[in-house]
VMD Tcl script that draws the C-alpha trace (Angstrom):
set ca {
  {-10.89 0.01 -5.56}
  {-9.71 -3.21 -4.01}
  {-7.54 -4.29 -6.71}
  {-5.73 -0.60 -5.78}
  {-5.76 -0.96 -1.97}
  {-4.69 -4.24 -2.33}
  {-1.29 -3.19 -4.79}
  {-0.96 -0.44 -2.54}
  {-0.88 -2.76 0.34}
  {1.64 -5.20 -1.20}
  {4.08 -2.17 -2.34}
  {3.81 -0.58 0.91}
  {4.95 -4.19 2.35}
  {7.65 -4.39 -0.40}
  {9.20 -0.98 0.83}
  {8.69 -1.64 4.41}
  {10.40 -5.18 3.88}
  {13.46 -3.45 2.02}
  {15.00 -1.48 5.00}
  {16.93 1.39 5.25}
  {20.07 0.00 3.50}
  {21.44 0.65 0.11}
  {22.87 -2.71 -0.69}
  {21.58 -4.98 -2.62}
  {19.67 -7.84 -1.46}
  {20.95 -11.56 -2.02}
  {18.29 -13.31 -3.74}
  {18.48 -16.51 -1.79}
  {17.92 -14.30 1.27}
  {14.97 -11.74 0.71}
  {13.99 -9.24 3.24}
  {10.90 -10.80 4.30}
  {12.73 -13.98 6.07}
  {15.97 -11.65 7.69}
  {13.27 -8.86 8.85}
  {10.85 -11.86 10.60}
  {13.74 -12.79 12.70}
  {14.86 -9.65 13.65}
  {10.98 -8.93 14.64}
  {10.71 -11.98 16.85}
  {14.07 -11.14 18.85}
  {13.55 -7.51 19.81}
  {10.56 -5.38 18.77}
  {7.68 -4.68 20.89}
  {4.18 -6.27 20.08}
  {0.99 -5.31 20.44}
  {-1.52 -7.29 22.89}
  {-3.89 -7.88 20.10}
  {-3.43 -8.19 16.56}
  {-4.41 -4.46 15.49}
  {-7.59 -3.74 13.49}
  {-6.16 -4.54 9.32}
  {-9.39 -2.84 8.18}
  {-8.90 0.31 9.55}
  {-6.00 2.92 7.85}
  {-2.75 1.10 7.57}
  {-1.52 5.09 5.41}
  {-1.17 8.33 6.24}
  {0.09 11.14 3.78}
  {0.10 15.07 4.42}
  {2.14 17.76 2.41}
  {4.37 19.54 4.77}
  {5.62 23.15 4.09}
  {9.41 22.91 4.66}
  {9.49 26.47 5.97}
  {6.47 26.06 8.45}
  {6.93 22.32 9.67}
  {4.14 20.19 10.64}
  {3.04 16.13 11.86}
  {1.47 13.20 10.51}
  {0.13 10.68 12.61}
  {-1.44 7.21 12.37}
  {-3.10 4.86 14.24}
  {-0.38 6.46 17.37}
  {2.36 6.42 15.35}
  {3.25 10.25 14.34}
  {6.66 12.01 13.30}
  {6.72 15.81 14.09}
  {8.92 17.95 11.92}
  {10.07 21.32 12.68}
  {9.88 24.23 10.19}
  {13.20 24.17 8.00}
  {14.05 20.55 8.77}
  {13.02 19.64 5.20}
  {15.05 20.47 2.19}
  {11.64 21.09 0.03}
  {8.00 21.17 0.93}
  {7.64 17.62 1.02}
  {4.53 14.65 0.90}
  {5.44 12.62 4.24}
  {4.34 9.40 4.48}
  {3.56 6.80 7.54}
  {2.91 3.03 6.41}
  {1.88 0.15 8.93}
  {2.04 -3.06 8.07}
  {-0.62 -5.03 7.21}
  {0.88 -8.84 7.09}
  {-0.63 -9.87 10.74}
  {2.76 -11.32 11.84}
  {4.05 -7.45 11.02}
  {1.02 -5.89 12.17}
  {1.09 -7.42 15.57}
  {4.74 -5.16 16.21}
  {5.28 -1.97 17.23}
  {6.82 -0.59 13.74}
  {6.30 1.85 10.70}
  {7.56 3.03 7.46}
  {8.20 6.65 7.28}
  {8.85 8.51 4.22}
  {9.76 9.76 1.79}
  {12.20 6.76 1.90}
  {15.70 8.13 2.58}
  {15.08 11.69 2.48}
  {17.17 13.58 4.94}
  {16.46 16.40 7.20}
  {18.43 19.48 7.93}
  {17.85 19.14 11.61}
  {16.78 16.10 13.17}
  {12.88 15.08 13.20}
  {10.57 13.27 16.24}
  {9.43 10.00 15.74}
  {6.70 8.90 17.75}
  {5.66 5.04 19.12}
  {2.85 3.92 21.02}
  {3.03 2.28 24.02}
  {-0.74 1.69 24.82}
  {-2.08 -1.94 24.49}
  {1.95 -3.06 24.23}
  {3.50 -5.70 26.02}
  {6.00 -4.67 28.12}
  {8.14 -6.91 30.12}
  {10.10 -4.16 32.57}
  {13.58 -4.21 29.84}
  {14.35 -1.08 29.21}
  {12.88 -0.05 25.26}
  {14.31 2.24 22.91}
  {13.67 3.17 19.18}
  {15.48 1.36 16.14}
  {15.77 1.84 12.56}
  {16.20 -0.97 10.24}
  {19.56 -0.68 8.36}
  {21.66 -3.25 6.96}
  {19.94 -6.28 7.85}
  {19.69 -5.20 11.90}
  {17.98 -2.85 13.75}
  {20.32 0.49 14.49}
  {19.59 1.88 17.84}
  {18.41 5.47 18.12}
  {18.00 5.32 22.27}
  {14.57 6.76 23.70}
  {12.59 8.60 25.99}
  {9.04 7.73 27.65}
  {6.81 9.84 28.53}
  {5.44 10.67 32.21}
  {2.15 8.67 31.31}
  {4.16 5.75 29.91}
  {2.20 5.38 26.74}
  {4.70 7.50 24.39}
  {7.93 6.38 23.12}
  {9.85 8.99 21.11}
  {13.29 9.20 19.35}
  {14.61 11.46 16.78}
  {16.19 10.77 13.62}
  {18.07 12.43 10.35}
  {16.34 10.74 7.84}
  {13.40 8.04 7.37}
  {13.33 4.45 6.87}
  {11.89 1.92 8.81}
  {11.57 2.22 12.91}
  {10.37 0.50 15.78}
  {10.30 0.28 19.15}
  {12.28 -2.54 20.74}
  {13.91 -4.02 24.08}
  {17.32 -2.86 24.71}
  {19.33 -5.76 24.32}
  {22.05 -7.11 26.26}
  {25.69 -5.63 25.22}
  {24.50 -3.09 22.95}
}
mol new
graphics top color blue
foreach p $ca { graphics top sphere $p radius 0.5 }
foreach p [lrange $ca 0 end-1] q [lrange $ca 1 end] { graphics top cylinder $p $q radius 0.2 }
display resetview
């Protein structure tokens, strides 16, 4: 059972690592070194380093006509009936590297799969540092983080974006000129 959670754990790193783009990667620059930048510029981080024993997956099989949620760990993605083009399993992945673990993203899949009307991803904002910027949500695509703007919610411990399809997300700073 270890040997499998820990395969599982380096795949779900792999695909997390890979992005949202189609192109392929130069071997002298893999994912993991480009994405660790990008992390240490913009995306929000956790106060601690989040508990790695506890679920770092979530999978449910949504019914494309009747919609539905998965959620882990505050991270959740809320489809509505008919968004999906089948009845679909949909899949949340944290990382579990601790540089990873410590920011505010996720994997969400099916990898790629796109909706027929755009889906709600969800961040959490409890136990992040915030430093006043305004934050949005991203998706990583071609080596950089695509913004997908944002809303808060009235508590301040939400942040929400939607999206056509899945890849990888977090939440980030705005940054200056764009």
């Amino acid at each position: 059972m270890t040997l499998r959670r820990s395969v599982g754990a380096a795949l779900a790193a792999l695909v997390l690592l890979a992005g949202c783009s189609d192109a392929p990667l130069a071997p002298e620059a893999g994912p993991a070194h480009t994405l660790t930048g990008a992390i240490d510029g913009s995306l929000l981080r956790f106060a601690t380093l989040p508990d790695l024993s506890g679920a770092r997956h979530a999978e449910k099989r949504i019914v494309a006509a009747q919609g539905g949620f998965v959620e882990l760990n505050g991270f959740r993605v809320d489809i509505p009936a008919g968004a999906l083009p089948a009845d679909t399993v949909v899949t949340i992945d944290l990382p579990s590297d601790p540089a990873l673990a410590k920011r505010v993203v996720a994997e969400f899949g099916p990898h790629g799969i796109q909706f027929n009307t755009p889906v709600t991803l969800r961040f959490p904002l409890t136990g992040v540092v915030l430093n006043g910027d305004p934050i949005e949500v991203a998706r990583w695509e071609n080596g950089a983080w695509t913004s997908l703007g944002g809303t808060v919610d009235v508590l301040g411990t939400v942040l929400s974006s939607t999206t056509p399809h899945f890849s990888m997300y977090g939440g980030k700073y705005v940054m200056a000129g764009g």
